[in-house]
C-alpha positions as CSV (number, residue, x, y, z in Angstrom):
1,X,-17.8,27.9,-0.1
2,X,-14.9,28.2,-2.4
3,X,-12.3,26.3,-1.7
4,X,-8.7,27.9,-1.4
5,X,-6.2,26.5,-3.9
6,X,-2.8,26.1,-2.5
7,X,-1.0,26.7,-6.3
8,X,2.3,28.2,-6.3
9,X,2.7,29.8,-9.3
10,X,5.9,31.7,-10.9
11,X,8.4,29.4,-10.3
12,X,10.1,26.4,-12.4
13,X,12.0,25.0,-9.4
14,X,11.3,21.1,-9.7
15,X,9.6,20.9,-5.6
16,X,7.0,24.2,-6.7
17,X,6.4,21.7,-9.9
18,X,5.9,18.9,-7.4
19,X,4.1,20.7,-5.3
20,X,1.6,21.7,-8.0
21,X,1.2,18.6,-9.4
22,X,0.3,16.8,-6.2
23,X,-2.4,19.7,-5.3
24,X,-4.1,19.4,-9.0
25,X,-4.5,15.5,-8.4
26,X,-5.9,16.2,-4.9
27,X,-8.5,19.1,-6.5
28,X,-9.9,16.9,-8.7
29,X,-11.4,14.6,-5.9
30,X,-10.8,15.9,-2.8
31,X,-13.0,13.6,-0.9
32,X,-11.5,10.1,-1.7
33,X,-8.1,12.2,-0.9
34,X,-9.6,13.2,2.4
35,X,-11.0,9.9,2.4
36,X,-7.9,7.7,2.3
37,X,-5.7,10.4,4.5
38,X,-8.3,9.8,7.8
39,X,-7.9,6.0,6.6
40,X,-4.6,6.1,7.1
41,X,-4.7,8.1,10.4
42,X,-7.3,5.8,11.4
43,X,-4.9,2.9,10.8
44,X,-2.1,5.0,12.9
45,X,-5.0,5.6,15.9
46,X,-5.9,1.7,15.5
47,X,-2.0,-0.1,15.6
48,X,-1.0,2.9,18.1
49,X,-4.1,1.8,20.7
50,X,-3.2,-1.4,20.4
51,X,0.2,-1.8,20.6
52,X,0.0,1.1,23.5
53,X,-2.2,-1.6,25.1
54,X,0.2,-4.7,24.9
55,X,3.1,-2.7,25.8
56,X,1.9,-1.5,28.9
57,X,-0.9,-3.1,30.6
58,X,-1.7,-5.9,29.0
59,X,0.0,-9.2,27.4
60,X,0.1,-10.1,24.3
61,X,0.8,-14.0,25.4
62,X,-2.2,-14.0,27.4
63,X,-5.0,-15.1,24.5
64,X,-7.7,-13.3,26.4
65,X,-5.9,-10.0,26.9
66,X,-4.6,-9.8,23.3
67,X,-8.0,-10.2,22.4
68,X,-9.5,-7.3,24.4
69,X,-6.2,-5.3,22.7
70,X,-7.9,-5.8,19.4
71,X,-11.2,-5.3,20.4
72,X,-10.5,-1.6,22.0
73,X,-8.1,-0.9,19.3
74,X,-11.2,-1.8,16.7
75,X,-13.4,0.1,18.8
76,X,-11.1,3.6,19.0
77,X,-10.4,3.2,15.2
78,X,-14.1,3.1,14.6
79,X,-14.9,5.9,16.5
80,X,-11.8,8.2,14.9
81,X,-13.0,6.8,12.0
82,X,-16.7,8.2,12.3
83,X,-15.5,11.7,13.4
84,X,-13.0,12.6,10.9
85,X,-15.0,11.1,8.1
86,X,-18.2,12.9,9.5
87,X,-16.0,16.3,10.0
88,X,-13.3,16.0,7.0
89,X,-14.4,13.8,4.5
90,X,-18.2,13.9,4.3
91,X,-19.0,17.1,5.6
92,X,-22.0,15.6,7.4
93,X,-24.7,18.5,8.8
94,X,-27.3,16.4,10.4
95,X,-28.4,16.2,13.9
96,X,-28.7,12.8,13.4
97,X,-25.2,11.8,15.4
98,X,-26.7,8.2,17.1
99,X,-28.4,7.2,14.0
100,X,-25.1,8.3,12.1
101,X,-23.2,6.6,14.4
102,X,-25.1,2.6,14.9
103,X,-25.1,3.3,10.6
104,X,-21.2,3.8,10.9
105,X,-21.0,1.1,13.3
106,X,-22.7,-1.2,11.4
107,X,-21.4,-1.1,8.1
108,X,-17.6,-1.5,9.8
109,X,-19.3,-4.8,11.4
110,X,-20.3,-5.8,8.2
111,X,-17.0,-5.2,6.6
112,X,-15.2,-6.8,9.2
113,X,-17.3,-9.7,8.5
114,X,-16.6,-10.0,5.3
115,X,-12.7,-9.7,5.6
116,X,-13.0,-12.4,8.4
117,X,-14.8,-14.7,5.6
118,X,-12.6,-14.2,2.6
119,X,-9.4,-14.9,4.5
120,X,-11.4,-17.9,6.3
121,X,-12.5,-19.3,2.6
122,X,-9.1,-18.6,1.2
123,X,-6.5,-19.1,4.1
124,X,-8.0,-21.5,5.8
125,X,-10.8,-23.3,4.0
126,X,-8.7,-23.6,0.5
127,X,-5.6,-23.9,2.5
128,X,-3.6,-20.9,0.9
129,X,-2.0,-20.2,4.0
130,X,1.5,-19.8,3.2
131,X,3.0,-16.3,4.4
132,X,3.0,-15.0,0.8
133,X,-0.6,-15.9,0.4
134,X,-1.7,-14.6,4.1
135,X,0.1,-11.1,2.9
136,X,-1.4,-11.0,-0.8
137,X,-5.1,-12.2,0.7
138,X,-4.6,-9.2,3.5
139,X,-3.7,-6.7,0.8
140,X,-6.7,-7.7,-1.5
141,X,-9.2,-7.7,1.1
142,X,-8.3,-4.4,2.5
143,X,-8.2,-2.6,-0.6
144,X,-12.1,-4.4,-0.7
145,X,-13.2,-3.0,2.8
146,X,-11.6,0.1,1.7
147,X,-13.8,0.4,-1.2
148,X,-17.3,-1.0,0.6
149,X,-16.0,1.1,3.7
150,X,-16.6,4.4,1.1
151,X,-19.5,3.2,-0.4
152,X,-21.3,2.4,2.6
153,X,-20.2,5.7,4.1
154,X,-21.7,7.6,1.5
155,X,-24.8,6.2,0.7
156,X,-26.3,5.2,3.6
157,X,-24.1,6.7,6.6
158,X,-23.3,10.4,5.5
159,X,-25.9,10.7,2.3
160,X,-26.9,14.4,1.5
161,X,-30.4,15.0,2.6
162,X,-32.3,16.5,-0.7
C-alpha cells in the first residue's frame, strides 16, 4: 500500500518549506514518528485519567486513594497504549489479541520495574535526591523505557509473522 505523501510543491513561502521539511523527516521513519506521537497521547490519556480522578472523586491526601489514581491511570495508559500502537504504529494483523495483549502488558511491567529501580538505586539508595537530580534521573529513565518500551514492542509484542 503506497503511502500518500503530503508534499506541497510550487511554492517558496517559508510555512510550505516548513511544512516539507517536517513531512520528509517523518517519511523516512514513519513508525518511530507514529511511535512517539501515540507516546505522547498516551502520556495525555495517562496524566488526564489521573488528574480527572483526584479532581473529582477521589483525594489526593488520602495515600490509598492517590494510589488507586495511579494505578487506573497506569492501567488506561496501558491499554491506549496497546491499541494505538497495535492500530497506528505496528500495524499488527494477528488474531492473537490476548496473547498480544498479557505480551504488551508484560513488557510495560517490566519497564516500570526497571524505572522504579534506577530512581530507587540513584535517588534513594545513592542519595541524589535533590529536585535537580529527581528531574534529570526522571528525564533519563524515561527516555530508557521509551527505548525498551519500542524494542520490546517490536520484537516480541507486534513482530511480523514470516
Amino acid at each position: 500500500m503506497e503511502k500518500k505523501r503530503m508534499i506541497i510543491s510550487g511554492s517558496n513561502n517559508i510555512f510550505v518549506k516548513f511544512w516539507n521539511f517536517c513531512w520528509e523527516i517523518y517519511y523516512k521513519n514513519p513508525e518511530i514518528w507514529n511511535y512517539l506521537i501515540v507516546g505522547g497521547l498516551t502520556t495525555v490519556v495517562s496524566l488526564g485519567v489521573k488528574y480527572g480522578l483526584l479532581f473529582t472523586i477521589l483525594d489526593a491526601k488520602d495515600a490509598f486513594e492517590l494510589q488507586v489514581a495511579v494505578i487506573v491511570s497506569w492501567v488506561a495508559a496501558v491499554l491506549f497504549a496497546y491499541v494505538t500502537n497495535r492500530v497506528f504504529v505496528f500495524h499488527s494483523k494477528s488474531k492473537a489479541y490476548l496473547k498480544e495483549l498479557i505480551s504488551f502488558f508484560a513488557g510495560r511491567v517490566l519497564t516500570l520495574l526497571m524505572e522504579m529501580a534506577i530512581m530507587f538505586i540513584f535517588v534513594t539508595w545513592l542519595g541524589l535526591n535533590s529536585d535537580m537530580w529527581v528531574v534529570v534521573f526522571t528525564i533519563i529513565v524515561q527516555i530508557l523505557v521509551t527505548i525498551f518500551n519500542y524494542i520490546l514492542s517490536k520484537i516480541f509484542v507486534f513482530k511480523k509473522e514470516s
